[in-house]
N, C-alpha and C positions, 0 to 999 in steps of 0.2 A: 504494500500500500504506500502510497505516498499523498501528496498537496499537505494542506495549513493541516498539525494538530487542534481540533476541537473538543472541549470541552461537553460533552451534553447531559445535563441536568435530565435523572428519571423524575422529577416533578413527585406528584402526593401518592407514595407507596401504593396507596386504595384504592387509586383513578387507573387509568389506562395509560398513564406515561411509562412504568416499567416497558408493559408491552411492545407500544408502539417503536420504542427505543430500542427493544431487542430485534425487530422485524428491521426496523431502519438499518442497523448496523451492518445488517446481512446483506443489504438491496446491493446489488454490484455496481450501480451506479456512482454509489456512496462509496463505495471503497476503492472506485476509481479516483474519485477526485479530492478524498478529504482521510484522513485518519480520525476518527472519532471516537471517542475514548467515555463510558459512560460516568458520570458520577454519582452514585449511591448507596445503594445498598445490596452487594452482589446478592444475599439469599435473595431478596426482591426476583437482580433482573433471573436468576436461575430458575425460579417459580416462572416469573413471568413469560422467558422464553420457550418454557417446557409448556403450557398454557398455550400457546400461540404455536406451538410447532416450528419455533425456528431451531432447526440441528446446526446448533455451536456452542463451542465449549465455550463457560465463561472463566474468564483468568482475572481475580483480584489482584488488585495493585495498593502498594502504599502511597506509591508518589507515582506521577508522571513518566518519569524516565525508565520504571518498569512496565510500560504497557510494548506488547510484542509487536501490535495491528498484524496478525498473521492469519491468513486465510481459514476461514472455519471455525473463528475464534472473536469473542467478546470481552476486551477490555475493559474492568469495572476500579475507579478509583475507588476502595469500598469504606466507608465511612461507619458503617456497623452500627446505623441505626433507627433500623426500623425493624426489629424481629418479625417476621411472617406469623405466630404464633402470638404474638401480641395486638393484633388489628383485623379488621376482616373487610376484604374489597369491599368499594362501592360504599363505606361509612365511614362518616367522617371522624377522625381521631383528632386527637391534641399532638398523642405520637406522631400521627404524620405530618400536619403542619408544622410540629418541631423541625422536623427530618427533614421536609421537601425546603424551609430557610436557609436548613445547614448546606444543604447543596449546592442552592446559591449562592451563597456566603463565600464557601470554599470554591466557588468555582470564580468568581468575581478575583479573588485572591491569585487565584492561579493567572487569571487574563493580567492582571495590574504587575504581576512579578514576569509576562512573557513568558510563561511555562507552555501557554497554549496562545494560539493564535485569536481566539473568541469561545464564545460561550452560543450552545443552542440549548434555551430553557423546554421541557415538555411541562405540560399545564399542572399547576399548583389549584387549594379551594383555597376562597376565603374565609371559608366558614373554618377551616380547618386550622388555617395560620388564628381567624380569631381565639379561636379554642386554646393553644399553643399559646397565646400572648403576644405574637406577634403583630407591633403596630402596624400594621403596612395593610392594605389592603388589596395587594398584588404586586405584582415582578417590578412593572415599571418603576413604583413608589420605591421598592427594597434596589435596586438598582440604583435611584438616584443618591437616596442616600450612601450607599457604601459607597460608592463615585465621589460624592460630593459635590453632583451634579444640578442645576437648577434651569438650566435650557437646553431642554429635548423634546420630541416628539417620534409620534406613533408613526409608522410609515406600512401600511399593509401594502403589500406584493403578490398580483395574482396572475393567471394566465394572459389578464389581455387589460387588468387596470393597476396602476400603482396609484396611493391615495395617502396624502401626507394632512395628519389631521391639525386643527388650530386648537382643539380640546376635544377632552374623551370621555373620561369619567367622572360627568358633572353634572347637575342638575339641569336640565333643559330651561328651568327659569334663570338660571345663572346665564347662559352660554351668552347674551348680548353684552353682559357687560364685561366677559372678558376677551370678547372680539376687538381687540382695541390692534390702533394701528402698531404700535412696538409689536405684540405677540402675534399678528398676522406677518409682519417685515420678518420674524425670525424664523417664522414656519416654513414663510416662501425661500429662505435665503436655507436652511437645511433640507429641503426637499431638493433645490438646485446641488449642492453636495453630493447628497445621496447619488443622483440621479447619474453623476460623475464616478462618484465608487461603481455606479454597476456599469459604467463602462459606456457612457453616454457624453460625450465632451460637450457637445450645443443642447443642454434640455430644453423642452420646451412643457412650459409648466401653466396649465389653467387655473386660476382660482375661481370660487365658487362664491356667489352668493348667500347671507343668511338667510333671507326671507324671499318667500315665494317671488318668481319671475327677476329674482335680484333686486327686489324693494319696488320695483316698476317706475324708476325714478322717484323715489320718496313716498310712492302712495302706502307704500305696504310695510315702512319700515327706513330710519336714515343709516342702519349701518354700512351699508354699501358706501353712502357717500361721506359719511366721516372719518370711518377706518377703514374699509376694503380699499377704496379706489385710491390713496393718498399711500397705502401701503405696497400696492402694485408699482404707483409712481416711482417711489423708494427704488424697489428692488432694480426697475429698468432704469434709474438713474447708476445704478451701481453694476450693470451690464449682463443685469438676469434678464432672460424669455419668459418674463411673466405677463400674461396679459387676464381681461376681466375686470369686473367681476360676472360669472356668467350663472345663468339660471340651472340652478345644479340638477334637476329634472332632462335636461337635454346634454349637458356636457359632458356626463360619464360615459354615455350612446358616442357621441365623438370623440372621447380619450381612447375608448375599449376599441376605435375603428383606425387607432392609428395617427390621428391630430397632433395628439399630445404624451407626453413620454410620461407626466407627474398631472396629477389635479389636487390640488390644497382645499382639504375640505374642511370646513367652519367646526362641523363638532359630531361627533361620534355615530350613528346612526347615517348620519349625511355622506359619513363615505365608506361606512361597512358594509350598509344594505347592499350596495351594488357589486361590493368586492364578493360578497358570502353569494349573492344570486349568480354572479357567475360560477363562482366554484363549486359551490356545495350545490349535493343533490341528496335527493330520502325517497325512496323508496319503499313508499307503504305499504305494498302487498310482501316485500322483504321483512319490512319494518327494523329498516337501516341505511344509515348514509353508503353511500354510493362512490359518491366522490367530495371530498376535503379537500381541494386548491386551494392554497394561500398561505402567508407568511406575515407574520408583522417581526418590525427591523424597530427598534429602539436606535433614533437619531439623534447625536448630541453628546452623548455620553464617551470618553475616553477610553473605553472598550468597547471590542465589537459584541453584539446583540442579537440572535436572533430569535425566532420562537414559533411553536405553531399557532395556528391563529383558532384555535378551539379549547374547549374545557376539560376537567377529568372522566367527564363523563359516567361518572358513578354508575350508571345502568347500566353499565356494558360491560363494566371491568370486571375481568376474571374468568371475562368468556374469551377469550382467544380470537377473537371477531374484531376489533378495533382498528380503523383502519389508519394505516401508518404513512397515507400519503403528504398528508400536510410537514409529519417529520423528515420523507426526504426531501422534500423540497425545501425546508428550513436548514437543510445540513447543505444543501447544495449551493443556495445562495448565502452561507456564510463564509462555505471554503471559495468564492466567486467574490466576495468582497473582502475576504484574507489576502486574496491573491493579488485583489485593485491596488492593496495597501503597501506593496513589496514584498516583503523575505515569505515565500509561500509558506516554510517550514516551521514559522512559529509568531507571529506577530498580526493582527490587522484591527482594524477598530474603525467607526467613525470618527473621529475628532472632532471635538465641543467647538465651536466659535465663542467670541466672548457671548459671556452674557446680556441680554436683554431686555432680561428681566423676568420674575419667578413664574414659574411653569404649573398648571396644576396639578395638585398630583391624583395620577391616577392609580 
């Protein structure tokens, strides 16, 4: 095997991250382009793998520099804890939310000392980190803090849309007032970034309006013309392709056909709905997702970030059934933006620009 060493977080013992994680590692794709090394808790991925039917031996590691990446085989930084015998799939533990922090925590560590080139997180609960004591109320939040990060954002990555959010997880009565032009100027100015890590030199970036038709020139709404459009000017005075603001209704149809490379969406909902409809699909007469496309990329932070863009899915886990396409695709576009960064073999990240001012956390 070779490309960037990654990191990948098994996420909440109980969920489907062992799983998916042990199914990923396997995918030949994956081991063409990236060494992936899991971090958690080997009984876990050993259950887990067994569970899902992937034939490979899993090989515990203390550190890094014991993992083989040898064909047939699953390397496990093992952390030793979350006993299988102490938790039961699919319910939420305090155990596990302990456990799935620790993963991060250590693997955050691992990115910050260049042991590994980036980190791909599988899905954590919240309920579970509450349970644990964990303040955070997901990856993104425990990310910035161990960072000591305060300008970033969500970047999901799907087959035909990339969508760089201005907030996420926040009250939809909030989201006008923190539409403001600063936090829009740094969204657009990180998604242009981004858009360069994955190997895009001229991007070209839509921003979206908050309010139906883009305010309709003031009828429906002035944040278009206080902070969108003043913040578009910003970014093309400073020699970004950002143009808009457009009526987000019609401009995801034109991003997904090719227009545009990035669309900067206002807030959470505004630019997942379209990412999740194209990728995901369910299958009720199965009564089961079908297909998982998509990625979300933490932009902003001093290490690199990827993750699946789904949950632990409680219902499912333990059945050998969960499907592990969204983890190869987050393993793929991490060792693809390891590689934007230089030394394939062990380093990549986004890099934070200064700050702009404080992010919400999500």
């Amino acid at each position: 095997m070779t490309g960037p060493i990654l990191g990948v977080t098994m996420g909440d013992p109980a969920g489907i991250g062992p799983e998916i994680a042990a199914r990923a590692l396997v995918d030949p794709e994956v081991r063409r382009q990236a060494r992936a090394l899991v971090i958690g808790d080997a009984r876990v991925v050993t259950a887990a793998a067994r569970v899902a039917g992937v034939d490979a031996a899993v090989h515990a590691v203390a550190e890094v520099g014991g993992a083989r990446f040898a064909p047939g085989g699953i390397d496990v930084l093992d952390l030793g804890n979350a006993d299988p015998a102490a938790f039961a799939p699919g319910r939420v533990s305090a155990l596990c939310g302990r456990a799935a922090y620790q993963y991060v925590e250590r693997a955050v560590r691992l990115a910050q000392a260049r042991e590994i080139a980036g980190i791909v997180t599988g899905p954590i609960n919240k309920e579970a980190l509450a349970a644990a004591g964990v303040p955070h109320s997901g990856h993104t939040e425990i990310l910035a803090e161990l960072t000591g990060t305060t300008a970033y954002a969500m970047l999901l990555i799907g087959r035909e849309l990339r969508v760089i959010h201005v907030t996420t997880h926040v009250a939809l009565r909030r989201v006008p007032e923190l539409v403001t032009r600063e936090r829009v100027l740094r969204t657009i100015r990180l998604g242009d970034r981004a858009m360069r890590e994955l190997g895009r030199p001229a991007p070209r970036l839509a921003v979206c309006g908050l309010n139906p038709h883009a305010g309709e020139g003031g009828l429906f709404g002035d944040e278009e013309q206080q902070a969108i459009a003043p913040a578009i000017a910003d970014a093309r005075a400073e020699g970004i392709d950002a143009t808009g603001p457009y009526p987000a209704d019609t401009i995801m149809s034109r991003a997904a056909g090719g227009e545009f490379d990035c669309v900067v969406a206002m807030y959470h909902d505004q630019g997942h709905a379209p990412v999740k409809a194209l990728g995901f699909r369910y299958d009720e007469g199965r009564k089961a997702w079908t297909a998982l496309s998509g990625v979300n990329v933490t932009v902003g932070l001093p290490i690199l970030r990827v993750s699946v863009d789904h949950g632990t899915a409680f219902d499912r886990a333990g059945r050998g059934t969960a499907n592990p396409e969204s983890m190869v695709e987050a393993i793929l576009v991490a060792a693809q933006l390891a590689r934007g960064r230089g030394d394939p073999d062990r380093r990549g990240g986004l890099a934070a620009p200064a700050p702009t001012g404080a992010a919400d956390r999500r």
